[in-house]
C-alpha positions in Angstrom: 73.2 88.5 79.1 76.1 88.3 81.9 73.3 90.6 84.2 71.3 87.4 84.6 74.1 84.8 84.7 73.8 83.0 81.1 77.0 82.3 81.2 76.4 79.6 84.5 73.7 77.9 82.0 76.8 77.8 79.1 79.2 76.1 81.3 76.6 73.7 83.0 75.9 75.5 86.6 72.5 75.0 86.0 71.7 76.3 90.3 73.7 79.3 89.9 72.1 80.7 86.9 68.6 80.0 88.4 69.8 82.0 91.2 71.5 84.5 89.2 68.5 85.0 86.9 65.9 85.6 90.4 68.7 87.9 92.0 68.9 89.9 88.7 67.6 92.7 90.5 69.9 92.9 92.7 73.2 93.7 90.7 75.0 91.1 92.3 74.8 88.9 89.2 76.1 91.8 87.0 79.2 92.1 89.3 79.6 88.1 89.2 78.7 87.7 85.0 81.9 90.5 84.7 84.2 88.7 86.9 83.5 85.4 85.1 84.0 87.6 81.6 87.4 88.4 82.8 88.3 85.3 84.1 87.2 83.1 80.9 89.2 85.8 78.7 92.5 85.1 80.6 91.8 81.3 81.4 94.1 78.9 78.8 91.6 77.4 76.3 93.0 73.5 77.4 91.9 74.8 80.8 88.8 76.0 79.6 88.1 72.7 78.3 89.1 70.6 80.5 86.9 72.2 82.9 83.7 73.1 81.1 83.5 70.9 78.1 84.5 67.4 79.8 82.9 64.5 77.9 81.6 63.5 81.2 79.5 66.6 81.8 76.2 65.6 80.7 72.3 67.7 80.7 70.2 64.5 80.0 70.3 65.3 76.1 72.4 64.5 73.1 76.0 66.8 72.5 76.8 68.3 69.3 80.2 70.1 68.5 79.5 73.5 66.0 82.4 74.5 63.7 83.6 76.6 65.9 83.6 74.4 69.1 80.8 75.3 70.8 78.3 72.6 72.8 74.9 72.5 71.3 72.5 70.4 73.4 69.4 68.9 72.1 66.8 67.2 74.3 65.4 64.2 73.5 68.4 62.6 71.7 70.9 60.2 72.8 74.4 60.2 71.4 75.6 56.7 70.8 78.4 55.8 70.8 78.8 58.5 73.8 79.9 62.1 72.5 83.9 62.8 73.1 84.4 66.4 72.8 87.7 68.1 70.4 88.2 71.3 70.7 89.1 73.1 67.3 92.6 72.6 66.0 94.7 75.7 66.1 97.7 77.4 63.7 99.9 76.3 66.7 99.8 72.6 66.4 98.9 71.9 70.1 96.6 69.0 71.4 93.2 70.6 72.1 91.7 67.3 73.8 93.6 66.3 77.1 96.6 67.1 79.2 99.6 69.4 76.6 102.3 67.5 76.0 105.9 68.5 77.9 108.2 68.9 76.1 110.6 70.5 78.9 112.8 68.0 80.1 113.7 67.7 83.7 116.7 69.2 85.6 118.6 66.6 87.1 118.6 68.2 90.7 114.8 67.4 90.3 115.6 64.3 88.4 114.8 61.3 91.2 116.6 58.7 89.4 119.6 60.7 89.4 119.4 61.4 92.8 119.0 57.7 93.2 121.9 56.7 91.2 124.0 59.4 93.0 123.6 57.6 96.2 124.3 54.2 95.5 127.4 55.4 93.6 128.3 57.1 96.8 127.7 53.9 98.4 129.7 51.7 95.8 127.0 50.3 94.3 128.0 50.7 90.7 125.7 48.6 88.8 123.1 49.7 90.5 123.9 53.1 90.1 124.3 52.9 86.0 120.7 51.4 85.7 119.5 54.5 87.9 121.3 57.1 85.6 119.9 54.9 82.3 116.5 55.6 84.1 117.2 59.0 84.8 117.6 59.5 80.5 114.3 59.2 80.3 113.3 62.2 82.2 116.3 63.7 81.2 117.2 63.0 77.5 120.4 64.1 75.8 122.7 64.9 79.0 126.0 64.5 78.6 126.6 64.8 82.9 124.3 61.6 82.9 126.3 60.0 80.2 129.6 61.0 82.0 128.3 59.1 85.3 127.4 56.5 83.2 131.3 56.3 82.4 132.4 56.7 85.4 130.2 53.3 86.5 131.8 51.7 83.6 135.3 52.4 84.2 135.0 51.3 88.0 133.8 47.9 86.6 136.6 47.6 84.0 133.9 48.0 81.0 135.9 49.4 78.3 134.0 49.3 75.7 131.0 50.7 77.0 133.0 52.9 79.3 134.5 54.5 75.8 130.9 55.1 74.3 129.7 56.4 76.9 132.7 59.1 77.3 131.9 59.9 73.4 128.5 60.0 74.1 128.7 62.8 76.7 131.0 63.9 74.8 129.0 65.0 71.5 125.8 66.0 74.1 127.6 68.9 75.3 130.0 67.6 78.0 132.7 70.1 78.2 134.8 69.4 82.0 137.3 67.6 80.5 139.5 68.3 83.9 136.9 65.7 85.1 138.2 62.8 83.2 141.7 64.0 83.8 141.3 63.6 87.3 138.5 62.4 89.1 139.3 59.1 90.8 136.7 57.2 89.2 138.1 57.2 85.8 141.9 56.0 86.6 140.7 53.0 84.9 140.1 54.7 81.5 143.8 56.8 82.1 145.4 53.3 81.6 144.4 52.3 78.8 147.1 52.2 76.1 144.6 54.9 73.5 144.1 57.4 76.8 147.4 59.6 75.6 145.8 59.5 71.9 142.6 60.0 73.1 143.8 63.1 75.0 146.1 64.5 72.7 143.5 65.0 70.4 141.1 67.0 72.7 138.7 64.2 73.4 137.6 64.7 69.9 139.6 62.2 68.1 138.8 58.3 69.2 141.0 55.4 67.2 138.8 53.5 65.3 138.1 50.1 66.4 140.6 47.8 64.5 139.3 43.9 64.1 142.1 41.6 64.7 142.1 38.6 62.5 144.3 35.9 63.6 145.8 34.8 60.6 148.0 31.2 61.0 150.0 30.7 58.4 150.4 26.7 57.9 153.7 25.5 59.6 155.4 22.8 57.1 157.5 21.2 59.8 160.1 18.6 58.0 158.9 14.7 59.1 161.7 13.3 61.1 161.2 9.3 60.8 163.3 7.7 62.6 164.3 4.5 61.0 165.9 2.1 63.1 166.4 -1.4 62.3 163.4 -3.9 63.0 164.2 -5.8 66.7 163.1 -9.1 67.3 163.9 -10.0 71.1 163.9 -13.2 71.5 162.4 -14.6 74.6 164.8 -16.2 77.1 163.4 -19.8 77.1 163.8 -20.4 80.8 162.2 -17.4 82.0 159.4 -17.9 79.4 159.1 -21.2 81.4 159.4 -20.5 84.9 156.3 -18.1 83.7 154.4 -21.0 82.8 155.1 -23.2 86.2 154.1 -20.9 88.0 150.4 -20.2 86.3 150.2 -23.6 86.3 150.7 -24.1 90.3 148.2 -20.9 90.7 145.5 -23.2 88.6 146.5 -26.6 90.5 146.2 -24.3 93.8 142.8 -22.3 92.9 143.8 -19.2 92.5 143.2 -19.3 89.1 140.6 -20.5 86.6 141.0 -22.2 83.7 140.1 -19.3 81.8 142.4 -16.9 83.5 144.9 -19.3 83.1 144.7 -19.5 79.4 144.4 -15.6 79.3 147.7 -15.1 80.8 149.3 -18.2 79.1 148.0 -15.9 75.7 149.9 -12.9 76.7 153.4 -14.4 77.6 153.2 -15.8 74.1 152.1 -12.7 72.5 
């Protein structure tokens, strides 16, 4: 029924197959039914659907879904709650309702994060630039260049433990320019550290294990040394012990002192 432009009633073009059907004569609606034939057998079935079987797309009357995913409509029904539209599940396992899913990940020259992070490591911002390549994992899972830069960030801020995970990290995600940790500038920090000639010895491959220190004090039994000297009892020189006492007693006669300050002091020359 292509001749008289079914097909624009199918897919909801309910002007052109009016027109189609009253040009019929014509042959123009043959030539236009066989184009649409060949492009609906080469359009992508998510395409198909996202185009000609949107739940939006409405006639006035009630949707129904067939077994094989055709739109029945039948007037004078109302579909409540409103009609959402599945296309029939396939041996493939893809989504038939909305956008596919990607499952391709991004390459880092298209990777904007990276490109971010590259800059401000260019312009020595280093903390900045290791939250832009942690963003850029998302987009860009599993890369052992990010992970690299990541170290490289680490080791310019003297953070050695994440600067070692990071460097195993890339490492086991298929980071293979050794060279680059064995000379690029930013990772002198890493070539210092007391494991590096392990480290390297063993190909990268081989990392010491993280040994936990425990700070063991044995208890010191240091001998008591007591020294016992023989019990002194100064005794006071009477005179001076005196003098001490004339002379509170003219500050109190003269005012400077109050009776209770002068019995305070008088208590501590006699202590």
């Amino acid at each position: 029924m292509g001749w008289v432009g079914i097909q624009k009633f199918y897919i909801g073009q309910i002007g052109l197959g009016v027109l189609s059907a009253v040009f019929s004569w014509t042959f123009i609606p043959m030539i236009i039914g066989f184009i649409d034939f060949i492009r609906f057998m080469i359009m992508d079935d998510q395409e198909f659907d996202n185009r000609y079987n949107n739940a939006s797309f409405t006639t006035g009357g009630a949707m129904h879904r067939t077994r094989n995913g055709t739109i029945v409509f039948k007037k004078g029904e109302r579909s409540t709650p409103p009609f959402e539209y599945t296309a029939p599940s396939r041996a493939t396992g893809k989504s038939s309702f909305g956008p596919p899913q990607r499952k391709s990940t991004i390459p880092l020259t298209a990777n904007k994060h990276y490109l971010t992070a590259v800059k401000q490591f260019d312009d020595y911002l280093y903390r900045d630039a290791y939250h832009s390549f942690e963003s850029a994992l998302v987009d860009t899972p599993n890369n052992g260049e990010l992970y690299f830069q990541m170290a490289c960030c680490n080791s310019l801020l003297e953070e050695k433990e994440k600067l070692f995970q990071n460097i195993q990290t890339a490492i086991s995600n298929g980071f293979t320019d050794l060279n680059k940790i064995k000379t690029n500038d930013a990772m002198a920090y890493f070539r210092i550290q007391p494991e590096y000639d392990q480290i390297a010895a063993g190909g990268f491959m081989h990392w010491p294990k993280e040994e936990v220190e425990i700070d063991v004090q044995e208890p010191m039994i240091q001998p008591i040394e007591q020294s016992i000297t023989p019990a002194e009892s100064p005794e006071k020189d009477m005179d001076e012990l005196l003098g001490q006492l004339k002379q509170l007693g003219e500050l109190r006669q003269n005012g400077l002192l109050t009776d209770e300050e002068f019995t305070l002091q008088k208590r501590k020359l006699f202590a």
